[in-house]
DONUVEX-709755 format. One record per residue (C-alpha): residue number from 0; z, y, x. Coordinates in pm, 1 decimal, decimal comma. Example, Ala and Ser with C-alpha at 12.3 -4.5 7.8 and 13.67 -1.06 7.14 Angstrom:
+-----+----------+----------+----------+
|  nr |       up |    north |     east |
+-----+----------+----------+----------+
|   0 |    780,0 |   -450,0 |   1230,0 |
|   1 |    714,0 |   -106,0 |   1367,0 |
+-----+----------+----------+----------+
***
This chain:
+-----+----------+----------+----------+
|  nr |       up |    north |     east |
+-----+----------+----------+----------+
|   0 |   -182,8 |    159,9 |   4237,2 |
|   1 |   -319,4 |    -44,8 |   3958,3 |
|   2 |   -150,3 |    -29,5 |   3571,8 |
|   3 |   -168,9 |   -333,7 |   3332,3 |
|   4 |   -356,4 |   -214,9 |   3038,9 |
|   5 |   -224,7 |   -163,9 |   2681,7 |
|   6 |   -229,9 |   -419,2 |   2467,4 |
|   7 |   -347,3 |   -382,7 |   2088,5 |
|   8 |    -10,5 |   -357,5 |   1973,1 |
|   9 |    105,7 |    -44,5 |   2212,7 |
|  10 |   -275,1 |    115,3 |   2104,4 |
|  11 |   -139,7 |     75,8 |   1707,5 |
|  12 |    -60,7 |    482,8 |   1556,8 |
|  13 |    292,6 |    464,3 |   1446,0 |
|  14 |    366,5 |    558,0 |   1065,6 |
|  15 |    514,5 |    838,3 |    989,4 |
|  16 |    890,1 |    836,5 |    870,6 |
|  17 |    928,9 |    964,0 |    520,9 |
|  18 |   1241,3 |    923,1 |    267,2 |
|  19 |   1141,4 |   1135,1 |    -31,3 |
|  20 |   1009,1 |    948,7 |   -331,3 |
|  21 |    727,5 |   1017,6 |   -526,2 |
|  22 |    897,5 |   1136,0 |   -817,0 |
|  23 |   1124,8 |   1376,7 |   -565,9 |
|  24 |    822,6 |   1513,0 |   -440,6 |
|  25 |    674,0 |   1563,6 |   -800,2 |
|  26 |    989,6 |   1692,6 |   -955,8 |
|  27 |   1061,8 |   1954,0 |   -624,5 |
|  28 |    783,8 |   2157,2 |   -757,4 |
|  29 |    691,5 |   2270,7 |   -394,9 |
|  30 |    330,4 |   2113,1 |   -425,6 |
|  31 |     72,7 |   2302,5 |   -594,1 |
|  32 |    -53,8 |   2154,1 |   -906,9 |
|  33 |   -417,7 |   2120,4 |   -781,6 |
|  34 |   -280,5 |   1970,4 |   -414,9 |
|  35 |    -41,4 |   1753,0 |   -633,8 |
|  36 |   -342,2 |   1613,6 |   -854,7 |
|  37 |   -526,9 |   1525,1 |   -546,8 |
|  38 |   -276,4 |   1340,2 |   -416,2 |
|  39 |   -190,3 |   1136,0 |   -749,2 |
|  40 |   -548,4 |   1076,9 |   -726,8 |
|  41 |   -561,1 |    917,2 |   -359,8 |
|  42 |   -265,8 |    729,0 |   -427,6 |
|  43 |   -411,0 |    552,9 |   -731,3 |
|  44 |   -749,6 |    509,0 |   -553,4 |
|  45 |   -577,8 |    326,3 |   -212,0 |
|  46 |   -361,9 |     64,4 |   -442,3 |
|  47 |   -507,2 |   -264,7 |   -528,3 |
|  48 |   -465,2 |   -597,1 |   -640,7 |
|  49 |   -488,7 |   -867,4 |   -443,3 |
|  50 |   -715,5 |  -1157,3 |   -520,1 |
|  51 |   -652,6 |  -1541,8 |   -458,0 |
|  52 |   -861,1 |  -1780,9 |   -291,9 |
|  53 |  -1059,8 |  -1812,4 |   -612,9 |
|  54 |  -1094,2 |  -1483,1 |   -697,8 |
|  55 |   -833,7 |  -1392,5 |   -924,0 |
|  56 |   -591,6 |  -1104,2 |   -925,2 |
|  57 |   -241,3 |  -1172,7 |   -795,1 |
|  58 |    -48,1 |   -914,4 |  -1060,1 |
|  59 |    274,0 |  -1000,2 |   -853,9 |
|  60 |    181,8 |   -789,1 |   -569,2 |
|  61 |      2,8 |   -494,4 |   -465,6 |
|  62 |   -206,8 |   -385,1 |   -168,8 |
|  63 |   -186,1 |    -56,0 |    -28,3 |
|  64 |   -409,8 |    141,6 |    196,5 |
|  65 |   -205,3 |    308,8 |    442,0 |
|  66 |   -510,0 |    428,6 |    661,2 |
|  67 |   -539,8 |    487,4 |    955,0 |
|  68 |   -185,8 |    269,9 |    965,5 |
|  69 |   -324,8 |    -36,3 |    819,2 |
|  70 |   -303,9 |   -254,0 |    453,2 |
|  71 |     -7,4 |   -344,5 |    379,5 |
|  72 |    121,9 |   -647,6 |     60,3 |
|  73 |    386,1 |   -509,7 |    -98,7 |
|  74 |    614,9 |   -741,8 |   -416,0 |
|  75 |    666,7 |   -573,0 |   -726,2 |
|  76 |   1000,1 |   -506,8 |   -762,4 |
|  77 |   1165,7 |   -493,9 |  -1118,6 |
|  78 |   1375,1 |   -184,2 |  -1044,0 |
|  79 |   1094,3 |     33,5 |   -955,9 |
|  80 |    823,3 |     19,9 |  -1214,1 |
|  81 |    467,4 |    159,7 |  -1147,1 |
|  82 |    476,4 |     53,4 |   -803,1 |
|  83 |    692,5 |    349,4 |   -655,6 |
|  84 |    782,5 |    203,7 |   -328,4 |
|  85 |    361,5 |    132,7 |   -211,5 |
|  86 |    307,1 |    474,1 |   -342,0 |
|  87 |    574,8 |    598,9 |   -116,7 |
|  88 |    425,0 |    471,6 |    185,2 |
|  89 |     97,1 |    602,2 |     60,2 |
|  90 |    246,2 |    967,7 |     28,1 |
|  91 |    393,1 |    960,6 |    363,7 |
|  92 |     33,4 |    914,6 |    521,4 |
|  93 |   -211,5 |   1119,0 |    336,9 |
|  94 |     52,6 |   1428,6 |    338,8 |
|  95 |      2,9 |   1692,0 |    617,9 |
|  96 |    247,4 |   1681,0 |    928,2 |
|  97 |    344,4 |   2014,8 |    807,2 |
|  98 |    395,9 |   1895,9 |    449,2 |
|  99 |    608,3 |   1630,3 |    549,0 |
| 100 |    792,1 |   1843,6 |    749,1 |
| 101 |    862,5 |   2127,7 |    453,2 |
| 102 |    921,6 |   1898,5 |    193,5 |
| 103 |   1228,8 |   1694,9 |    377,3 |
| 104 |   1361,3 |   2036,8 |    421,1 |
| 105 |   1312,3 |   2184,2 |     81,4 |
| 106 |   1236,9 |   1864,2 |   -177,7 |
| 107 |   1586,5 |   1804,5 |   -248,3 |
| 108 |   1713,9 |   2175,2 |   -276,2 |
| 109 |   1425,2 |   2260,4 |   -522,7 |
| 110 |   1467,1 |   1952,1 |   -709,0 |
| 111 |   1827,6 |   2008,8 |   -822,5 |
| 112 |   1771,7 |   2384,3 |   -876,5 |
| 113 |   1430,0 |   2307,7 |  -1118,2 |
| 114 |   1635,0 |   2060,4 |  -1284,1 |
| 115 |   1941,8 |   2266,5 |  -1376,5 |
| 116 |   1687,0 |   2557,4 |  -1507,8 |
| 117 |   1536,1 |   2305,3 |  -1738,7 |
| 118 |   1886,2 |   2210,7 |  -1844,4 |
| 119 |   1999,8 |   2519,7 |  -1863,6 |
| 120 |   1759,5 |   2640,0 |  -2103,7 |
| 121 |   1825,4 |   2367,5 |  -2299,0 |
| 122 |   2163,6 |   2430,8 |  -2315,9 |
| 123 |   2427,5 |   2612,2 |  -2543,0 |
| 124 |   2527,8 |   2943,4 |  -2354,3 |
| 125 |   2904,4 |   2980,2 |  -2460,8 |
| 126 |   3068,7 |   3294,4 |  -2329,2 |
| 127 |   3322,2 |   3231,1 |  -2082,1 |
| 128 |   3611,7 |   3427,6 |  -2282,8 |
| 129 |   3523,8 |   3183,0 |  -2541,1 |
| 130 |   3541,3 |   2862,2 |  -2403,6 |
| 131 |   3935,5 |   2674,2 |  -2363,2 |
| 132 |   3834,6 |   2336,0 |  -2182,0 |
| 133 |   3736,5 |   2144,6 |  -1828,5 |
| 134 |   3443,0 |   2315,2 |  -1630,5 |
| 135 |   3246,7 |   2212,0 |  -1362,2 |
| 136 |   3002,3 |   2308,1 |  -1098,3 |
| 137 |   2848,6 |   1966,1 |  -1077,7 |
| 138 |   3070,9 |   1905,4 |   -764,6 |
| 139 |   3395,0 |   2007,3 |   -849,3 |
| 140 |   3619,9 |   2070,1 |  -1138,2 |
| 141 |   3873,0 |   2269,1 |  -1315,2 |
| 142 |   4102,8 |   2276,8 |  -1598,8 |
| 143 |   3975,7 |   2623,3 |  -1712,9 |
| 144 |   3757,7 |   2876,8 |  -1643,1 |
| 145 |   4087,1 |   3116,4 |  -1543,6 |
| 146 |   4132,5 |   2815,1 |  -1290,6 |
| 147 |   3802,3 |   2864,2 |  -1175,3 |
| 148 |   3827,5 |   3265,4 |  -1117,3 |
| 149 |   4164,8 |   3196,3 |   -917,2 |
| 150 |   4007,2 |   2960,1 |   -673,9 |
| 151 |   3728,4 |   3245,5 |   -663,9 |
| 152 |   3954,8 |   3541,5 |   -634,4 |
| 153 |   4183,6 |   3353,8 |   -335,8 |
| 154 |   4072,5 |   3506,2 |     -3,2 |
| 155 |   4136,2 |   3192,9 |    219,6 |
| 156 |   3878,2 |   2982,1 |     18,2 |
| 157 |   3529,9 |   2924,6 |     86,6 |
| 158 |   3434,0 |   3028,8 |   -275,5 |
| 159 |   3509,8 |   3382,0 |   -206,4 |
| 160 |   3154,4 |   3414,7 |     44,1 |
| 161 |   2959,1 |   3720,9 |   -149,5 |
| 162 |   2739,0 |   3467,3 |   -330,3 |
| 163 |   2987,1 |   3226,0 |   -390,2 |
| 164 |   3094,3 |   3282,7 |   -750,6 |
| 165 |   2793,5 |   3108,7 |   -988,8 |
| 166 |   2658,0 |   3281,2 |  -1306,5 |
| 167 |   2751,1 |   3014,5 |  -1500,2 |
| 168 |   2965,3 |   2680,6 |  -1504,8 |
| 169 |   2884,2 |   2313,3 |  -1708,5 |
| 170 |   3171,4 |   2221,1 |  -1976,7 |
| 171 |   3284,0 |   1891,4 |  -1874,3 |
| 172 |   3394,4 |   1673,8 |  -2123,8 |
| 173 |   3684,2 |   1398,7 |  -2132,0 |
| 174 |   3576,2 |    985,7 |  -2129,0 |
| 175 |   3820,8 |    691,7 |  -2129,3 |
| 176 |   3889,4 |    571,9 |  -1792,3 |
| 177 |   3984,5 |    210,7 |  -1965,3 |
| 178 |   3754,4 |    123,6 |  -2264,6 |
| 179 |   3863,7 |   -231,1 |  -2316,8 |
| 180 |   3950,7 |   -544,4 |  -2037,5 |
| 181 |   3866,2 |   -903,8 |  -2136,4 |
| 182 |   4059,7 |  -1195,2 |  -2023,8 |
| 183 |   3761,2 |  -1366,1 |  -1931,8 |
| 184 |   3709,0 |  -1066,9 |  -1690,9 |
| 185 |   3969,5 |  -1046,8 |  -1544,0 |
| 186 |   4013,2 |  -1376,3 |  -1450,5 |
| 187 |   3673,2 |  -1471,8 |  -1341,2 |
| 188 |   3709,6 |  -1446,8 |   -994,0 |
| 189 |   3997,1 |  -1652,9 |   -950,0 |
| 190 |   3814,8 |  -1890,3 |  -1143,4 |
| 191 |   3510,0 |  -1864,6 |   -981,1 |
| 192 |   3641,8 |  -1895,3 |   -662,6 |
| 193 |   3923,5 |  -2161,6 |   -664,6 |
| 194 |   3790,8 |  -2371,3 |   -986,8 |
| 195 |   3629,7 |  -2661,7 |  -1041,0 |
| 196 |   3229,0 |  -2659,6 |  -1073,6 |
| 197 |   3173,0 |  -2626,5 |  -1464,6 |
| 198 |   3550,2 |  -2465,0 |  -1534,5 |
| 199 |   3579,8 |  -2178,4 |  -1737,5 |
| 200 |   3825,2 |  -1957,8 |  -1935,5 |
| 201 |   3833,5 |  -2227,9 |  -2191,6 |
| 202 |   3986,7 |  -2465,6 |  -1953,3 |
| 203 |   4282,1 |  -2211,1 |  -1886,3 |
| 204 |   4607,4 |  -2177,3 |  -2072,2 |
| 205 |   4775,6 |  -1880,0 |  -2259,7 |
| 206 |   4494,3 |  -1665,3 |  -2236,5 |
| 207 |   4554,3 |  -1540,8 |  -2597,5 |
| 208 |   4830,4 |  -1406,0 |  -2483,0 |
| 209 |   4692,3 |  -1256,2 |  -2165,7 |
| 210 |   4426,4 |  -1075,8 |  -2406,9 |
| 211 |   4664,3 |   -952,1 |  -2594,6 |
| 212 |   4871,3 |   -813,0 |  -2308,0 |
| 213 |   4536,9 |   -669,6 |  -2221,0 |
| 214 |   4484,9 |   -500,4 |  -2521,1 |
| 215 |   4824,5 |   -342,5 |  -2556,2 |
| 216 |   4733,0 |   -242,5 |  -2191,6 |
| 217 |   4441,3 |    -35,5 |  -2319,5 |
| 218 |   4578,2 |    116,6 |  -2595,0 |
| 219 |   4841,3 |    265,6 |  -2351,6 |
| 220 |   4598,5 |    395,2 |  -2210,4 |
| 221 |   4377,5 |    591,6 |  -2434,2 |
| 222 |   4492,4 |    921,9 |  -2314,5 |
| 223 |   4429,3 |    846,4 |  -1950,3 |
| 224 |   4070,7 |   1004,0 |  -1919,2 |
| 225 |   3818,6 |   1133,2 |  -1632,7 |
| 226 |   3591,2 |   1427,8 |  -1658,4 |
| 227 |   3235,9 |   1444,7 |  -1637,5 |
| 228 |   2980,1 |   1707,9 |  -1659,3 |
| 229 |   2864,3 |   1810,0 |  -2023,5 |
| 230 |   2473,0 |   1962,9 |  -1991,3 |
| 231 |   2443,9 |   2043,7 |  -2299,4 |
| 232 |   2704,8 |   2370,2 |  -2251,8 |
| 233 |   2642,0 |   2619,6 |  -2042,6 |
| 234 |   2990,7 |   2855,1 |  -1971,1 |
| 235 |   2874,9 |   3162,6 |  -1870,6 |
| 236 |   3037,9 |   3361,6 |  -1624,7 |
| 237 |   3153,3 |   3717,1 |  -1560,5 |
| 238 |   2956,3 |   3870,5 |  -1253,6 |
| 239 |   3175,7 |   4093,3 |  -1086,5 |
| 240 |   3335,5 |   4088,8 |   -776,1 |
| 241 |   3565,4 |   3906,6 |   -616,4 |
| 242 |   3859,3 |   4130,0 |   -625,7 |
| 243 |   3817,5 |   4274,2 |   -976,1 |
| 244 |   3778,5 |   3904,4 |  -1126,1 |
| 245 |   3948,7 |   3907,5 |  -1438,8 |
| 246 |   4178,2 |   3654,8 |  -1586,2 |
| 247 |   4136,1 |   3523,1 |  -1944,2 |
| 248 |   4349,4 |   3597,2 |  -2171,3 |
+-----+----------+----------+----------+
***
């Protein structure tokens, strides 16, 4: 039985799939620092600009060496200074299989947990007895701390596992849901969309008064706020278990 042969294309190594970014894989902490340095090092050495017919850099793009894959051109892209995406594709070839493998397991995980040591070191420890305000575990929040050891002391919810209750909470403080609205704003769609080419909110009528309805709207609002975490606060936590939780006082 004869076989057609392969062409070039089906004979080309497929990359190797890789979501992290560079700074993920820095910031995880997983990498040794002497592996790490070696692979700064490599991706700085495979990057380079292109060059024009004449001979003169292109500074707009970048070339990447994504042996035994191929060079690739890659735009520079205003959101992502230094290059970040070509060094991403760099990583994901000159990192080990098992590498790869262990750091889309772990990255992420290791990450967030180096991260909220730094902050928490950082940070204000405030006894939880102490503290009368919003908390939060980064996820999820609660009027009070008291709120917080309910939910824990409950036995039908999932933060009653053994290691569910954290040593310590985030304070999370209050911001304005509605900071101002201008007419112009709100309007600009409509205009936009069902205008004429050059109109504008000049070109409409009573929107004085539609700014100042706005603005009355806002200030009726002032007390309507969200929560968000505060880093710089640290509530710390009783660490005892689940069915001797105290309740503040």
């Amino acid at each position: 039985m004869s076989t057609t042969p392969s062409s070039p294309a089906d004979l080309t190594p497929k990359r190797p799939s890789f979501y992290l970014s560079v700074a993920q894989v820095r910031e995880s902490g997983l990498l040794t620092p002497e592996r790490w340095a070696e692979l700064e090092a490599e991706m700085e050495r495979r990057l380079s600009l292109p060059r024009d017919s004449e001979g003169r850099s292109i500074t707009s793009h970048i070339l990447a060496d994504l042996s035994p894959y191929g060079r690739y051109l890659y735009p520079h892209m205003d959101h992502e200074p230094n290059w970040g995406y070509p060094k991403k594709e760099i990583l994901s070839v000159i990192l080990t299989d098992q590498e790869r493998a262990f750091l889309e397991k772990h990255a992420l995980g290791a990450q967030s947990a180096r991260r909220d040591a730094q902050r928490l070191e950082k940070a204000d420890k405030i006894l939880w007895s102490l503290w009368d305000g919003w908390v939060t575990d980064d996820d999820r929040y609660w009027e009070s701390v008291g709120e917080y050891l309910d939910e824990v002391s409950e036995g039908d919810d999932p933060l009653t596992d053994d290691n569910a209750q954290v040593a310590y909470l985030w304070a999370a403080r209050p911001q304005v849901v509605i900071h101002d609205l201008d007419a112009s704003d709100v309007v600009e769609h409509l205009v936009c969309d069902r205008g004429w080419e050059d109109m504008g909110i000049d070109d409409l009528n009573g929107v004085k008064e539609l700014q100042s309805a706005l603005d009355a709207f806002v200030k009726a609002n002032e007390t309507v706020v969200s929560y968000t975490p505060d880093y710089t606060k640290a509530i710390i936590l009783p660490r005892l278990p689940t069915n001797t939780l105290p309740t503040p006082s």
